[in-house]
Steps between C-alpha positions, in 0.01 A plus 500: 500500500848621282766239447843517446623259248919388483652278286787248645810491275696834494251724669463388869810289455865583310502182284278227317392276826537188279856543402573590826410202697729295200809514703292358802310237299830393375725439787178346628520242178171616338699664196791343311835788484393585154123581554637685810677735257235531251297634772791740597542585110110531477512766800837711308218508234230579667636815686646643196273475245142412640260250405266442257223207426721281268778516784270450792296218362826330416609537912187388575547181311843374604402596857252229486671267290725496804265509717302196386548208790584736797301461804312863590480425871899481483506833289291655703745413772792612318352825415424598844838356634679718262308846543780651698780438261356534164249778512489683806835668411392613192145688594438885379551759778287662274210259426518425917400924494229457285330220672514656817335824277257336413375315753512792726265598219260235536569340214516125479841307374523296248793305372499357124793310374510253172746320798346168646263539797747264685759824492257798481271383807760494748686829426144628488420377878831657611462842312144507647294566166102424564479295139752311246427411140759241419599233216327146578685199345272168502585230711391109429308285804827449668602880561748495222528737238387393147690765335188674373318746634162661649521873476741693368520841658674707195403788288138457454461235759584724766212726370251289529641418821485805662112576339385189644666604841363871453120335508551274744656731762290810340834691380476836365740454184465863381618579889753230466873497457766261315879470458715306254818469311436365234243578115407126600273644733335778331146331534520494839640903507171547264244378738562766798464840489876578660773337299842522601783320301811451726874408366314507159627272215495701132143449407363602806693800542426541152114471566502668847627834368292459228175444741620758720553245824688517787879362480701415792823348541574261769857477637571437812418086590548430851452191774165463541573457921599865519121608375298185587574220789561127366389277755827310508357199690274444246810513251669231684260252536436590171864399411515204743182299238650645197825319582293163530388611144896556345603223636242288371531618156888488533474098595263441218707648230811265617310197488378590169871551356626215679182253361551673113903385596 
């Protein structure tokens, strides 16, 4: 069996998916105005100049620093409640193509984002990939997040990742396919025998002409309910326990201003 490997962030979809749940997360009183606009300044970066460890591993840790006391049922929720608004506008006509390629193919789908599983393994249900490799933040006895974390799927992580899911599933890597962005994820282009950087950053355009691989440039995001349904009922009753969830964390926060008054 071939696989067809596709990172998240600006290859099946226009923008970092972090940074673009921030507005959400904010008006839903997880993120103060100002870490709101780092996000949004974090994303300006991102799309301009790439990524590369030192800049990632500093993301990674102010995501969990804010992170650290949220509940992960109630992100969970959120995510899902906010599929249609944040991300399904903003899928690849392009990367839509390519999964239907290969999969007409017979090639299995795989999505692998450093993004938490909480945002990766719903898009993945509704895009209709086979397998996700995702970001898993720790959480303590009580389903909160410690702001720590148990695998980090990034640069060599996602590697490993996808060897351990080539033996398991008995993957042909030399057969196999993978897209990305970003020189971040060079280790996981490495391991299959068809690399393809997409929207490159500098050092991976760099390093793709120099390896002689496949460049393609993605342009055209559009709502992911023009190429594949959304079961909107799901989506609302989605919505309906996520609002249990905002308010919650809305009435908590006054209380705790009004008690430090």
């Amino acid at each position: 069996m071939e696989a067809a490997f596709f990172d998240l962030d600006k290859t099946v979809i226009a923008r970092a998916s972090m940074a673009a749940y921030g507005p959400a997360l904010h008006r839903a009183g997880y993120l103060s105005a100002p870490m709101a606009l780092r996000a949004a300044w974090g994303q300006l970066l991102f799309r301009f100049f790439g990524a590369d460890e030192k800049s990632m591993t500093r993301a990674r840790q102010t995501a969990l620093r804010l992170a650290a006391g949220w509940e992960q049922d109630g992100l969970q929720r959120f995510a899902r409640t906010h599929l249609a608004e944040v991300i399904e506008p903003i899928v690849y006509d392009e990367a839509l193509d390519l999964f239907a390629h290969h999969r007409a193919e017979g090639r299995l789908l795989v999505l692998v984002s450093a993004s938490p599983v909480e945002i990766v393994a719903p898009l993945a249900e509704h895009l209709g990939v086979d397998e996700f490799i995702a970001t898993t933040p720790e959480t303590d006895a009580d389903g909160r997040y410690t702001g720590e974390i148990e695998f980090y799927a990034q640069g060599p992580g996602k590697a490993e990742a996808i060897e351990r899911l080539a033996t398991s599933r008995d993957i042909d890597l030399d057969g196999s396919w993978a897209y990305s962005d970003s020189a971040t994820d060079l280790p996981m282009l490495d391991v299959v025998g068809h690399p393809v950087a997409v929207n490159p950053d500098r050092e991976l355009r760099r390093t793709a002409e120099v390896q002689g691989w496949l460049i393609r440039e993605f342009q055209n995001p559009v709502p992911l309910g023009d190429r594949v349904p959304i079961d909107r009922n799901w989506i609302v009753a989605s919505a309906l326990s996520a609002l249990v969830v905002v308010a919650f964390v809305a009435t908590v926060r006054r209380l705790g201003r009004r008690s430090s008054d």
